[in-house]
C-alpha positions as CSV (number, residue, x, y, z in Angstrom):
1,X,5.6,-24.9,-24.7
2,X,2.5,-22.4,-25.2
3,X,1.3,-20.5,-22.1
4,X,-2.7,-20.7,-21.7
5,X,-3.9,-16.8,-20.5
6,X,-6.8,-17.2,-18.5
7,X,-9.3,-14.6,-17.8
8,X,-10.0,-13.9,-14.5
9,X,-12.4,-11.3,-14.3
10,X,-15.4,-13.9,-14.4
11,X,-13.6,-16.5,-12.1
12,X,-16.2,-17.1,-9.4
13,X,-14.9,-19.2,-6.3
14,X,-17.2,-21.0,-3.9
15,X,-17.5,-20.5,-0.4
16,X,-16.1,-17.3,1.6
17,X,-13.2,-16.7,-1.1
18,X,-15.8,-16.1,-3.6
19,X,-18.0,-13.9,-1.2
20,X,-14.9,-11.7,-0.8
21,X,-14.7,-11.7,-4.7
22,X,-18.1,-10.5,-4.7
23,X,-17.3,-7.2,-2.1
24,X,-14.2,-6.9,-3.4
25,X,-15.9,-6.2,-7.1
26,X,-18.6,-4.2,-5.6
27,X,-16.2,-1.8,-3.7
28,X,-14.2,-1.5,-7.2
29,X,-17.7,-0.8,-9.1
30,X,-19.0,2.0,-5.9
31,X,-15.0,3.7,-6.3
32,X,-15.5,4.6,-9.8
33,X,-19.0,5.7,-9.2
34,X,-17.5,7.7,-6.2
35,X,-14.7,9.3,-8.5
36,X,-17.2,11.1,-10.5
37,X,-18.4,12.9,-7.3
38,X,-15.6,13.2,-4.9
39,X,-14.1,16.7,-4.4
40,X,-10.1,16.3,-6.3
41,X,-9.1,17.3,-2.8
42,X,-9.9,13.6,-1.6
43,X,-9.5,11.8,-4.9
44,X,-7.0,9.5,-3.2
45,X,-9.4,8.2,-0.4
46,X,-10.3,4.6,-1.4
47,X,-13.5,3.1,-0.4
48,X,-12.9,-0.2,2.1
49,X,-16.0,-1.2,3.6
50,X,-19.5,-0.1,4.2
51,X,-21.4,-1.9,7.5
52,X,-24.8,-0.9,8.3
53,X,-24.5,3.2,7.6
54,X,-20.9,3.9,8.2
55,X,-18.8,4.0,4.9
56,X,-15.0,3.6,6.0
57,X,-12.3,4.9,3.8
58,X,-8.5,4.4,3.3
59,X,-5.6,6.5,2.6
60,X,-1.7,6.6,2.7
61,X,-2.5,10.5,2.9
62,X,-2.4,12.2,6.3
63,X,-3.1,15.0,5.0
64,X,-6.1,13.9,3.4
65,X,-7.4,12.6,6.7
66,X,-7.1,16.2,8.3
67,X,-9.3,17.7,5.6
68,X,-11.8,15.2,5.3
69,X,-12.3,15.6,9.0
70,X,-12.7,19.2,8.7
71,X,-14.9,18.6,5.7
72,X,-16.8,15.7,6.7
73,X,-19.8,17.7,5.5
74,X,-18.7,17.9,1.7
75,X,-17.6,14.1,2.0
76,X,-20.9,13.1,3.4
77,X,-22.8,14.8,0.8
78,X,-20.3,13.4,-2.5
79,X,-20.6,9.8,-1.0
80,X,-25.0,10.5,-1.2
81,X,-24.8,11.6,-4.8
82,X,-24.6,7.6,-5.5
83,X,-27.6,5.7,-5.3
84,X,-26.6,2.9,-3.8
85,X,-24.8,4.8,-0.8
86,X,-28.0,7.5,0.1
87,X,-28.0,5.6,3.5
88,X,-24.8,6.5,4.8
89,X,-24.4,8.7,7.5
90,X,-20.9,8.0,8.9
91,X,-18.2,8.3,7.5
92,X,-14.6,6.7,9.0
93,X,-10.9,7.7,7.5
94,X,-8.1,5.1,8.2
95,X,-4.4,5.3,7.3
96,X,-2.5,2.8,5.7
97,X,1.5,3.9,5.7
98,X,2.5,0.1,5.4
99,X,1.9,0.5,1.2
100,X,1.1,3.5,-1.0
101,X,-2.4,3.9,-2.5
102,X,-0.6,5.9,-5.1
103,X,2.1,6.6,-7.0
């Protein structure tokens, strides 16, 4: 028996599974546009959501967290360098210790 390999990566669903598609592909698209501009120093922060001008961030880093708060500044100013993001002016750093971001 042959196995069929389907191609996700244009699999649309309907309803509020495929509106969480959607953010999830646009958060993966503004990451790698973000990579290009983040400091190294917080190249493991991970953008998770973005509501009205507040752009919240994840890590498994604590360490991270500490910096970023004491460079909030240099953050701000990476996460303006893309286009779509010039309206930010908060910026929110939440742990995650349940699962590594990284390896």
């Amino acid at each position: 028996m042959s196995e069929k390999i389907t191609n996700l990566s244009k699999f649309i669903p309907k309803g509020e599974l495929g509106q969480l598609f959607q953010q999830a592909r646009a958060l993966n698209h503004l990451n790698e546009q973000l990579s290009e501009h983040l400091p190294e120093q917080f190249a493991l922060l991970s953008l998770c959501t973005i509501k009205d001008n507040t752009a919240t961030f994840v890590t498994d880093n604590q360490a991270i967290i500490f910096r970023a708060q004491k460079q909030n500044t240099v953050l701000l100013n990476a996460i303006k360098q893309v286009k779509s993001l010039t309206h930010i002016e908060k910026v929110v750093i939440k742990i995650d210790l349940k699962r590594p971001l990284h390896k």
